[in-house]
C-alpha positions, 0 to 999 in steps of 0.5 A, spaced: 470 715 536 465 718 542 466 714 548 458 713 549 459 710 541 465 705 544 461 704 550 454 702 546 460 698 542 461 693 548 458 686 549 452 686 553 455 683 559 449 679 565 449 674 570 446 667 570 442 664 575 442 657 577 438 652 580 438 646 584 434 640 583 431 637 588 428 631 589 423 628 594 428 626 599 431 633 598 437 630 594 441 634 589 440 631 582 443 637 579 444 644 577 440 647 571 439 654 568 436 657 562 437 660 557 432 666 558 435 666 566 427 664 567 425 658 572 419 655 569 424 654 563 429 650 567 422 647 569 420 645 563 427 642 561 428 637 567 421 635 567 422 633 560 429 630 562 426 626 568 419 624 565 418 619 571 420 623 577 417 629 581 423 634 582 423 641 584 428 647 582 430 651 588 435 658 586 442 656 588 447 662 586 448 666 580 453 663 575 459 668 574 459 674 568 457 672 561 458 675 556 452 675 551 455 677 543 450 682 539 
């Protein structure tokens, strides 16, 4: 086996970006990511989570490695 093979061969690897949702008095409701990593997903997510309220996604931190499966 050629190293490049083996490489190639290897999980994808990336890292997951979270978000804060925020409410009108700035208080945290919870933390949310996507699955595409996008933030208008996440968005749409907690807009059909929480109906009735005005939240905002503010970036947090990226969530550690994970490792995607081919």
């Amino acid at each position: 086996m050629h190293v490049n093979d083996f490489i190639s061969s290897l999980p994808k690897i990336r890292q997951r970006k979270v978000w804060k949702v925020l409410d009108s008095d700035n208080s945290v409701v919870q933390y949310v990511g996507a699955t595409d990593n996008r933030k208008r997903t996440a968005q749409k997510y907690i807009d059909n989570k929480y109906p009735e309220r005005t939240l905002r996604l503010v970036f947090s931190h990226f969530n550690g490695l994970v490792t995607i499966p081919r």
